[in-house]
C-alpha positions as CSV (number, residue, x, y, z in Angstrom):
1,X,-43.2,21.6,5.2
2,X,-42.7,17.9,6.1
3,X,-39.3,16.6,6.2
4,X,-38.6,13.9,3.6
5,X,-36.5,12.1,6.1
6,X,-37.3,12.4,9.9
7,X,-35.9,10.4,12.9
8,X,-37.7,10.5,16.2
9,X,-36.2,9.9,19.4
10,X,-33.6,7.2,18.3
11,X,-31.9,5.4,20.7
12,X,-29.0,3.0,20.3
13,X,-27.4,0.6,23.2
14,X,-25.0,-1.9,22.3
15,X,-24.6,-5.4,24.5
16,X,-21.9,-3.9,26.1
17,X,-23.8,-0.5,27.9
18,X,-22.4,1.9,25.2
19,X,-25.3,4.3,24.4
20,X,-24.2,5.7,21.0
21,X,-27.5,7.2,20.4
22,X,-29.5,9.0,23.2
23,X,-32.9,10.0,22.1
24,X,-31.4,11.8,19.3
25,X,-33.9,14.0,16.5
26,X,-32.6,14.7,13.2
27,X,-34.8,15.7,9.7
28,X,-33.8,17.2,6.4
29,X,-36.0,18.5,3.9
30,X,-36.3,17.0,0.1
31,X,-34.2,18.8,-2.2
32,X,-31.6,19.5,-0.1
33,X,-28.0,19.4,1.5
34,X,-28.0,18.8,5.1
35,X,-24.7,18.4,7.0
36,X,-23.9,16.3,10.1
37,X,-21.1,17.2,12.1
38,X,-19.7,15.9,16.0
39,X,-16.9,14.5,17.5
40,X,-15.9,11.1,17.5
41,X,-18.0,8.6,18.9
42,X,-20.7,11.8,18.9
43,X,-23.1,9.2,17.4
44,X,-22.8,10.5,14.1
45,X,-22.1,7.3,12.3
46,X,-24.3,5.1,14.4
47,X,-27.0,7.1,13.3
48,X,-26.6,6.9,9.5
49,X,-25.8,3.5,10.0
50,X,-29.8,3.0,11.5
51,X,-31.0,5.2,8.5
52,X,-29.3,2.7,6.2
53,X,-30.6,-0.4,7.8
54,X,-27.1,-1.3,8.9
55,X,-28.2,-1.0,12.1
56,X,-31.6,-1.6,14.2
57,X,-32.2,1.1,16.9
58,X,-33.1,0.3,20.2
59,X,-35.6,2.5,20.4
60,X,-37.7,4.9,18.3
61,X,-38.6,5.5,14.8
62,X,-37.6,6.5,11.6
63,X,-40.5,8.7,9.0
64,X,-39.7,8.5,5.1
65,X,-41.5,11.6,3.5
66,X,-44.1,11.2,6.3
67,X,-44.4,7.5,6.7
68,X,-42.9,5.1,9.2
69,X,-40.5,2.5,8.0
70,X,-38.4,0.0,9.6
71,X,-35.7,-1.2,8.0
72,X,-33.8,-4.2,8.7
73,X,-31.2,-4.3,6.3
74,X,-29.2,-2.2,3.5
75,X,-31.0,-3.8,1.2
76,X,-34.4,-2.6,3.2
77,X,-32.8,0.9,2.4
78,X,-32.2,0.9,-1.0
79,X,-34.8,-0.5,-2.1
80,X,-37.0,2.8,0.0
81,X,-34.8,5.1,-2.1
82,X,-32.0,5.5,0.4
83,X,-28.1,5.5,-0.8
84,X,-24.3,5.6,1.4
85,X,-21.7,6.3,-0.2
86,X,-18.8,4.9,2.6
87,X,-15.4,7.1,3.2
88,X,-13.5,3.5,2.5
89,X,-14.8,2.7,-1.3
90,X,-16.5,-0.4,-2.0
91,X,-15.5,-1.2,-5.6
92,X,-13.9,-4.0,-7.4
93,X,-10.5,-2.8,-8.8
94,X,-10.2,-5.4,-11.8
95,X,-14.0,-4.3,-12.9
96,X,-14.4,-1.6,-15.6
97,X,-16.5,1.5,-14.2
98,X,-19.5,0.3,-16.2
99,X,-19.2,-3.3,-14.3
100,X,-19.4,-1.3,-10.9
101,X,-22.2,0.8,-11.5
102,X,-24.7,-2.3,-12.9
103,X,-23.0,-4.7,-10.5
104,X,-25.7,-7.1,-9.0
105,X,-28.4,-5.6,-11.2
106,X,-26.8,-6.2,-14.4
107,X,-28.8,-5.8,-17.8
108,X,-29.2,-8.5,-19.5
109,X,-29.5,-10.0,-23.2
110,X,-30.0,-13.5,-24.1
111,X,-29.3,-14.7,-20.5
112,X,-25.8,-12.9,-20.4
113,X,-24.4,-9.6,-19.2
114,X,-25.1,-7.3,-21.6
115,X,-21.8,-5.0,-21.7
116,X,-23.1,-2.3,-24.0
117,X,-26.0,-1.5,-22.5
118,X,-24.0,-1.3,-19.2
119,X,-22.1,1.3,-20.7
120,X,-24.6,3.3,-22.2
121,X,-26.5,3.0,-18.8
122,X,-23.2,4.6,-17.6
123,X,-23.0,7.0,-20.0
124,X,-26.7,8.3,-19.3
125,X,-26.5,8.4,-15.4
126,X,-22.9,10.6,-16.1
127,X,-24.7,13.2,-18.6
128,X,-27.8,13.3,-16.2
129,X,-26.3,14.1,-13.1
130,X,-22.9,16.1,-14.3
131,X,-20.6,13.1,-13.2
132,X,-18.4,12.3,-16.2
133,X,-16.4,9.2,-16.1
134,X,-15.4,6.5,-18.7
135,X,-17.5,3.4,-18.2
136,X,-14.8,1.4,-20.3
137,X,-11.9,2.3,-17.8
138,X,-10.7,-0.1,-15.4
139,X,-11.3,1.0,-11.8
140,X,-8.0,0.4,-10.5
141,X,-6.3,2.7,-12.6
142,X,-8.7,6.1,-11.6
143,X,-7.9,8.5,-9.3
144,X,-9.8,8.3,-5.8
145,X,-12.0,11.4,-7.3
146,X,-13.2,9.4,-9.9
147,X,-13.7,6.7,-7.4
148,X,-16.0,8.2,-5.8
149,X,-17.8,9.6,-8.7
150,X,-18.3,5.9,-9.9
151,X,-19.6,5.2,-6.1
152,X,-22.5,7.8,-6.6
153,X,-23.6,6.6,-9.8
154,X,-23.5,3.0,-8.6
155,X,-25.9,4.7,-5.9
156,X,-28.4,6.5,-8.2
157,X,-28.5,3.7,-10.5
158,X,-30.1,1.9,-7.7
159,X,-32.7,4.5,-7.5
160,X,-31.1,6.5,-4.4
161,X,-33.3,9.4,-3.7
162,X,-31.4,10.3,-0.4
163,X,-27.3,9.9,-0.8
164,X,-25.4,9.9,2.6
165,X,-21.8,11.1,1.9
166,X,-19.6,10.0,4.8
167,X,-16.6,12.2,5.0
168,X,-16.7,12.4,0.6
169,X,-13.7,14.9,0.6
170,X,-11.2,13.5,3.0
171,X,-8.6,11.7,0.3
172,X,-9.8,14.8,-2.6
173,X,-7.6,17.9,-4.1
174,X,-9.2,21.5,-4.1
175,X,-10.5,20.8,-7.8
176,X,-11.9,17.4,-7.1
177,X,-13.8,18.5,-4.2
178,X,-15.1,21.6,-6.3
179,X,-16.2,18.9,-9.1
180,X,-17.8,17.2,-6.3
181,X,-19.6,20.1,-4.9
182,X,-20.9,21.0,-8.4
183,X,-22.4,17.6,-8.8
184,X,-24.0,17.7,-5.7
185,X,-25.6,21.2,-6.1
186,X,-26.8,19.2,-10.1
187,X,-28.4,16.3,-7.8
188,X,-30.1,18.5,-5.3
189,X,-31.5,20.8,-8.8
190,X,-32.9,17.2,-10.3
191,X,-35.0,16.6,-6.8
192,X,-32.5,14.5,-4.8
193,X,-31.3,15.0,-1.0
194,X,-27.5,14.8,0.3
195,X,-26.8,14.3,4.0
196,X,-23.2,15.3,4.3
197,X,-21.2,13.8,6.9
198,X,-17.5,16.1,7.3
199,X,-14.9,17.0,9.8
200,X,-14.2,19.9,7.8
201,X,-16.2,23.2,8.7
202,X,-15.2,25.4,5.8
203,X,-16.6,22.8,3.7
204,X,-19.9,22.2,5.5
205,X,-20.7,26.1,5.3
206,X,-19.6,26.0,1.8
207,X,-21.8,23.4,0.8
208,X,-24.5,23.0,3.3
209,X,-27.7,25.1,3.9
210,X,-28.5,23.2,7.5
211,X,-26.3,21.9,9.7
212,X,-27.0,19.5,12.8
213,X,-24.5,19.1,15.9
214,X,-24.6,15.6,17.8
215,X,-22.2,15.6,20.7
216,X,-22.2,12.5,23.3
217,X,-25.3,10.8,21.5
218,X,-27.7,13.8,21.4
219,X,-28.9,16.4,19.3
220,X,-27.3,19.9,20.2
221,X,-29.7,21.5,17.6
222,X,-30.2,22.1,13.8
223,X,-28.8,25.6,11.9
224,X,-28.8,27.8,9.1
225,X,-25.5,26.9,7.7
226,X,-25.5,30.9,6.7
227,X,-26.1,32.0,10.5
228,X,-23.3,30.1,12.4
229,X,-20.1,30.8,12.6
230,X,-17.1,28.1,12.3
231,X,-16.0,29.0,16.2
232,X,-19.8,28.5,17.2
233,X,-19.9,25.2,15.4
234,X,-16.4,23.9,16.8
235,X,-17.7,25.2,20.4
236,X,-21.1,22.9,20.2
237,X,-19.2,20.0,19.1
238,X,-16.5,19.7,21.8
239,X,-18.2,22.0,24.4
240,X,-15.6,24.4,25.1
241,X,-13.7,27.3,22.5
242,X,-11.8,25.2,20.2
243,X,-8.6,27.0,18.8
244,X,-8.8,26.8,14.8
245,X,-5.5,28.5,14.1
246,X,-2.2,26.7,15.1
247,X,0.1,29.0,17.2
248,X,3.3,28.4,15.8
249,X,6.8,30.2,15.4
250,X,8.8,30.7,12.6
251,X,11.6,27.9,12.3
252,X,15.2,28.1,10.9
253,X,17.4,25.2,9.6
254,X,19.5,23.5,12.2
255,X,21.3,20.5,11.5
256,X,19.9,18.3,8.8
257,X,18.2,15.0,10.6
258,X,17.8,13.3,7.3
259,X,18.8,12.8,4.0
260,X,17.3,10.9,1.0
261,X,18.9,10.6,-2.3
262,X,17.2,9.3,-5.4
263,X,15.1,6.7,-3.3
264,X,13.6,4.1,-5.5
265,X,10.8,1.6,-4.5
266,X,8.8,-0.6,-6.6
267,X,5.6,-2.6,-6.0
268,X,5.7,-7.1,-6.0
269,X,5.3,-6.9,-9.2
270,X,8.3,-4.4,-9.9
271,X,6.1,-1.5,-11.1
272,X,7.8,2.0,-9.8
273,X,6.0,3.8,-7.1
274,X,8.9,5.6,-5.5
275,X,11.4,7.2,-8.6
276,X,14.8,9.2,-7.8
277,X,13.0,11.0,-4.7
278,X,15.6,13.3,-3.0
279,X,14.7,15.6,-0.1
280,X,16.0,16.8,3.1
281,X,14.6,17.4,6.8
282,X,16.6,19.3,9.4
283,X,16.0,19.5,12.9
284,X,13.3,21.6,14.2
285,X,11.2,21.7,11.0
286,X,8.2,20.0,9.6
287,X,8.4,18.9,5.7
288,X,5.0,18.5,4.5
289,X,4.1,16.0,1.8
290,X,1.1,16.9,-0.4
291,X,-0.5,14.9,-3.1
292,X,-3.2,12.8,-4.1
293,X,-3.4,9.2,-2.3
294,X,-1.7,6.6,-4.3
295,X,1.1,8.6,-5.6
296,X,3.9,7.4,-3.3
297,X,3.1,8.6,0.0
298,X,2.1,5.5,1.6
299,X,5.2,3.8,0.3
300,X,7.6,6.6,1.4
301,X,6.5,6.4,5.0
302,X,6.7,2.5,4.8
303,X,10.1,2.7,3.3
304,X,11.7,5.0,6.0
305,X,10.1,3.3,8.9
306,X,11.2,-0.4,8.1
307,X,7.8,-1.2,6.8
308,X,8.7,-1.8,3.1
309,X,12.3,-2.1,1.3
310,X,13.5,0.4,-0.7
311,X,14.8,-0.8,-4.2
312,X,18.0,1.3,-4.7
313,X,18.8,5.1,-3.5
314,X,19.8,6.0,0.0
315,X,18.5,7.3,3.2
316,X,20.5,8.8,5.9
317,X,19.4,9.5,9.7
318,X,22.4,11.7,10.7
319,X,24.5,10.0,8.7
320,X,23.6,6.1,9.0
321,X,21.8,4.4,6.7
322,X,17.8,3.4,7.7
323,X,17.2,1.6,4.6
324,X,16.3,-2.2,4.0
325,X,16.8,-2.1,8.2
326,X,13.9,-4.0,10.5
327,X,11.8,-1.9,12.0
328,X,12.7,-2.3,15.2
329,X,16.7,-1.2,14.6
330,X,14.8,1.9,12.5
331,X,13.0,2.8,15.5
332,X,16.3,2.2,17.9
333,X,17.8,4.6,15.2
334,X,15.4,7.6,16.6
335,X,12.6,7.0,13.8
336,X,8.8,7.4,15.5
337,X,6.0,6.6,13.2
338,X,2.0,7.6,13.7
339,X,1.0,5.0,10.4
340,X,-1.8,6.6,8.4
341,X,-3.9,3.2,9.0
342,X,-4.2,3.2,12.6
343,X,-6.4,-0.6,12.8
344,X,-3.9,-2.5,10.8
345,X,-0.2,-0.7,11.8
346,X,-0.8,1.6,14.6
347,X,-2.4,-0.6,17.2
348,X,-2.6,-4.6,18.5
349,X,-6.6,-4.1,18.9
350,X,-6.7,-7.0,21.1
351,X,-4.6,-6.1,24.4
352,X,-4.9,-2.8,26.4
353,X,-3.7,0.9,26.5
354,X,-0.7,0.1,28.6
355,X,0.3,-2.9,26.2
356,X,0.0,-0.4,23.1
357,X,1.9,1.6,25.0
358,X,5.3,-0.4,25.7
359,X,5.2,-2.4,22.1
360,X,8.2,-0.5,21.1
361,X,10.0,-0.6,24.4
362,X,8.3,-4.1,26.5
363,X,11.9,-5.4,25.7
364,X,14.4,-3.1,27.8
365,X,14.4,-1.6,31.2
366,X,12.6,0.2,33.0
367,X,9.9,-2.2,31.6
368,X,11.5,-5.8,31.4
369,X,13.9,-7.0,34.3
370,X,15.2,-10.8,32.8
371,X,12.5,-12.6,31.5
372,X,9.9,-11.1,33.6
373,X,7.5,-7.0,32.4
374,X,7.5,-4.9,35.2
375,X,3.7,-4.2,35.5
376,X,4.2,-1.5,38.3
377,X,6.5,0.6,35.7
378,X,3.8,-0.2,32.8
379,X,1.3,1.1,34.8
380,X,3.0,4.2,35.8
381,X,3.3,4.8,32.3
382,X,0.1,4.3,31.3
383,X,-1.3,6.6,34.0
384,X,1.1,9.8,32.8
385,X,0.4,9.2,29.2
386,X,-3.8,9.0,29.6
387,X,-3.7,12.1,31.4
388,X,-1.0,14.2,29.8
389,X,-3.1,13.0,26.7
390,X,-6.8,13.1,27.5
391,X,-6.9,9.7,26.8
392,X,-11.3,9.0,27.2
393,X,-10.3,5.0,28.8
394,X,-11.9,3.4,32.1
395,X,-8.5,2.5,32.8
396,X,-4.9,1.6,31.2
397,X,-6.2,-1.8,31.1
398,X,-9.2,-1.1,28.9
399,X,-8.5,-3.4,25.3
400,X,-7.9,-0.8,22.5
401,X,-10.4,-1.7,20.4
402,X,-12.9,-0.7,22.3
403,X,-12.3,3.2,22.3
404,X,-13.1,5.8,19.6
405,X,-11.4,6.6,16.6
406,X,-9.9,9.7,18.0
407,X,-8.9,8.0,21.2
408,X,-7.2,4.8,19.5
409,X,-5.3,8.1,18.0
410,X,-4.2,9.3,20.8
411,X,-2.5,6.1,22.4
412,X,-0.5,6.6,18.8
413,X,0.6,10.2,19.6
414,X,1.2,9.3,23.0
415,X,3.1,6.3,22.7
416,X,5.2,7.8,19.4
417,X,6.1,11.0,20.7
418,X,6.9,9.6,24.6
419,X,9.9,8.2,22.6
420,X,11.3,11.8,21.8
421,X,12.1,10.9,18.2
422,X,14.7,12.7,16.2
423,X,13.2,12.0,13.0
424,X,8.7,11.7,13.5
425,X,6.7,9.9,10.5
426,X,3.4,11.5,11.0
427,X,1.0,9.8,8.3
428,X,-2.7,11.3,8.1
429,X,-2.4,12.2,11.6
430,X,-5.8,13.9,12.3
431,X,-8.0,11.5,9.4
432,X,-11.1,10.8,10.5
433,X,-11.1,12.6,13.9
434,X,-12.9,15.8,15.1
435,X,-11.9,19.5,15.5
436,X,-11.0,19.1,19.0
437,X,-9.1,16.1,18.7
438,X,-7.6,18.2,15.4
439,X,-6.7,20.9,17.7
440,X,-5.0,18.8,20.2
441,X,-2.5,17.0,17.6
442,X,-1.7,19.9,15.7
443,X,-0.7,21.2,19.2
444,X,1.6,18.3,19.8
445,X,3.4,18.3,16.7
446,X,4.3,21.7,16.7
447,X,5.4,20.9,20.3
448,X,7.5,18.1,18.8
449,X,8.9,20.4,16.2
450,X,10.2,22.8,19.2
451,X,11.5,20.2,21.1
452,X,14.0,19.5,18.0
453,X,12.1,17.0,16.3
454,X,12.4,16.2,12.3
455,X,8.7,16.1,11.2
456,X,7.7,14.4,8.1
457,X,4.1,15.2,7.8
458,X,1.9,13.4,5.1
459,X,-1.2,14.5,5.1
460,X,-4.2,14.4,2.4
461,X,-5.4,17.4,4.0
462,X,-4.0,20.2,2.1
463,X,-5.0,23.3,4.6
464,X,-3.2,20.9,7.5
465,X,-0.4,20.6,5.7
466,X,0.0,24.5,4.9
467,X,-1.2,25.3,8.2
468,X,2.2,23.1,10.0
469,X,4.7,22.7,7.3
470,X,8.1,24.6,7.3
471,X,8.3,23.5,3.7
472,X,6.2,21.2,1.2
473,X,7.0,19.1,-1.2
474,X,4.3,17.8,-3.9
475,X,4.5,13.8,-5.3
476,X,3.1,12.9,-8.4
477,X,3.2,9.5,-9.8
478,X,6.5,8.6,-7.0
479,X,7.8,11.9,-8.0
480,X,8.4,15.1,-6.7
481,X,7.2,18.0,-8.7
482,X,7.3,21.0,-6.7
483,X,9.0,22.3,-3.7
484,X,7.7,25.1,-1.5
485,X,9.7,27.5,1.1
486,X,7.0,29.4,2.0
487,X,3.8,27.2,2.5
488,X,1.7,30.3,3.8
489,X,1.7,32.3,0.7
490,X,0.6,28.9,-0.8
491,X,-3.4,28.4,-1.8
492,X,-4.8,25.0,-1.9
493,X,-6.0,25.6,-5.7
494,X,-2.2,26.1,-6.3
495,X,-1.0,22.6,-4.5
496,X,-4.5,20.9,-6.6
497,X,-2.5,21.9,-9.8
498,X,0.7,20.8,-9.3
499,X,-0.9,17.2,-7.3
500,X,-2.8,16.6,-10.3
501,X,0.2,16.9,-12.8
502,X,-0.9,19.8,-14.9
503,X,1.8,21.8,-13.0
504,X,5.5,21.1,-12.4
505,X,8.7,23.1,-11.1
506,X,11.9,22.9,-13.0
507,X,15.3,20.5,-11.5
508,X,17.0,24.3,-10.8
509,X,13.8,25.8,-9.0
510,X,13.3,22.8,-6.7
511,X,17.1,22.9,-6.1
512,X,16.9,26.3,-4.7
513,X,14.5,25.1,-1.8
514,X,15.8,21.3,-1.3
């Protein structure tokens, strides 16, 4: 059979002598769900990016359904049936769903916007392909699984006979991912094909019938999804035995690190995000934080690390208050914090690794003497944390911004947990890196956690979080709703219903655990 997509020998080498792209091969069938897996900075993304006409390869060529084609452009894609639908959502917030979906190819009537039939266009493309959504709701008030539901229809109303899903389950609950996975098995019934881009190898067996491994720019080879194994898959990826289980030991309360009592935060314009939150961490133990993005768990980690001030309620490290404090006496106070967006509060992009390294500390000995940094002590530094972390850098003065995902990660973990924190802020900690970068966090933490540490671990990946969490606690609209002693006995489906709301624990049960 000929493949419906087919890329040939693609090469891709940026000004700067990064090859992302080494002669890789890659072709999926029509009708079908093909999934892409590799580490970061595998060439995963550079590819899709060159079968989207985001990029222009260096070399080689690209063969829709048997012919060559060149593209130059997004728009060049599109317009040859081709769809992305981005992990970060490219919507506009005040617009109604209908108003995404049409945006820039509106229907008209009489020279103006024609807002019913933008509807019923809506309406039709939902029934068709099993992706129900209200074209009169305003975007900013859905959840992120009806998000990305409007983001596919936006994409087959444009004619998208190939959808590339880059990492489409990363923010979802059990059931949204289910309603996902449904849809996608209704698209690939009605004729279309899904490339599915995902970290997550449970899923891509679940959902996938082929599977291709890139690792360091090249193709490792294309698989049944039903005749490889998770280990096999993790083991081409990172090219060695990747550990998939955490080893951890059971934990017991120690002395309680901190305390929160009916912590209140609003938004600017005084909407509630945060309402009467009360929890407790102790030393040595991980609290887990499960829910759906945008139900307080960016705020919370803001709150406690300086980032954002807290309206009314109180927080306690050991005793003394971190609330409405700067960041910098928070972090004095023992508080370490890996932010869940690493770009824009992890990292300054524009200095090196070393630099990174010191931005919590540049101001005291060993590292300052008067006015003057003490580069020989920076550099020590940065030599014991890039190999105690398997930092991928030329050097400690390599600029940040020019390493993978997973290695900007890593200057995070290694520069937070260096610190020996008594109370960590881990937020997202492993998004949007690979198994073995997975692996080697999860190993940390739990280190951290033996070493004493508080852990507050927020994580949108619900088998993480039941996988490293002494206890979790599930927010819902800035509230909690359930409390967990014993996260192992927990399923995922169980955390979906009490994320989503349909499920809540009485004031006495969540007592018993707090």
């Amino acid at each position: 059979m000929t493949a419906l997509v087919e890329m040939r020998n693609i090469v891709k080498v940026y000004p700067n002598g990064v090859v992302a792209n080494d002669g890789t091969h890659f072709s999926v069938m029509r009708a079908d769900i093909h999934a892409l897996v590799g580490e970061n900075g595998a060439g995963k993304s550079t590819l899709m990016k060159i079968l989207y006409g985001m990029e222009l390869p260096s070399s080689g060529e690209i063969l829709l359904d048997g012919k060559k084609v060149r593209f130059h452009s997004a728009h060049d894609a599109i317009a040859a049936g081709i769809g992305m639908v981005h992990q970060n959502f490219m919507l506009v917030p005040s617009f109604s769903v209908a108003e995404n979906i049409v945006l820039g190819q509106e229907p008209l009537r009489r020279g103006l916007v024609d807002q019913k039939r933008a509807e019923e266009i809506s309406n039709e493309l939902a029934n068709q392909y099993g992706l129900k959504v209200d074209p009169k709701a305003c975007v900013a008030n859905l959840s992120v699984g009806m998000r990305q539901r409007v983001e596919i229809l936006k994409t087959l109303y444009r004619g998208a006979q190939v959808l590339i899903l880059d990492e489409p389950t990363a923010v979802l609950t059990p059931q949204e991912t289910q309603d996902l996975f449904r849809a996608a098995r209704t698209l690939i019934e009605q004729g279309k094909t899904i490339i599915f881009i995902s970290h997550k190898l449970n899923e891509v067996k679940e959902i996938a019938s082929y599977i291709t491994v890139m690792r360091a720019g090249k193709t490792l080879g294309t698989f049944e999804s039903a005749s490889t194994t998770h280990k096999e898959l993790a083991r081409m990826m990172v090219g060695r035995d990747v550990l998939l289980e955490t080893n951890r030991s059971s934990s017991e309360r120690s002395a309680k690190v901190l305390e929160v009592k009916n912590l209140v935060c609003t938004s600017d314009s005084g909407k509630p995000i945060l309402r009467n939150l009360s929890f407790n961490i102790y030393s040595g133990e991980i609290l887990g934080i499960a829910g759906v993005e945008g139900n307080g768990q960016t705020e919370l980690a803001e709150v406690l690390s300086g980032l954002r001030p807290a309206a009314s309620g109180n927080a306690l490290l050991h005793g003394k208050k971190i609330l409405n404090q700067t960041p910098r006496r928070v972090r004095e106070m023992g508080v370490a914090h890996i932010p869940e967006d690493r770009l824009k509060n992890g990292l300054a992009l524009n200095v090196s690794v070393e630099e990174n390294f010191i931005v919590d500390r540049y101001f005291h000995s060993p590292y300052r003497r008067g006015l003057g940094v003490q580069y020989k002590q920076v550099r020590a530094l940065g030599k014991r944390l890039i190999d105690a972390y398997g930092i991928h850098t030329s050097s400690g003065a390599q600029m940040v911004s020019s390493l993978s995902g997973g290695n900007m990660q890593k200057v995070i973990l290694a520069r937070e947990f260096s610190a020996e924190p008594r109370l960590l802020i881990a937020a997202q900690p492993t998004r949007g890196v690979d198994v073995g970068s997975t692996e080697f966090i999860h190993a940390r933490l739990i280190e951290q956690r033996s070493k004493g540490a508080a852990i507050l671990l927020i994580s949108a990946d619900l088998s993480e979080v039941i996988k490293l969490a002494d206890r979790i606690l599930v927010l819902y609209e800035g509230e909690n709703v359930g409390i967990f002693s014993d996260p192992a006995r927990l399923t995922e489906e169980t955390l979906g219903l009490y994320m989503l709301g349909i499920q809540k624990q009485t004031p006495e049960e969540m007592e018993a655990v707090l």
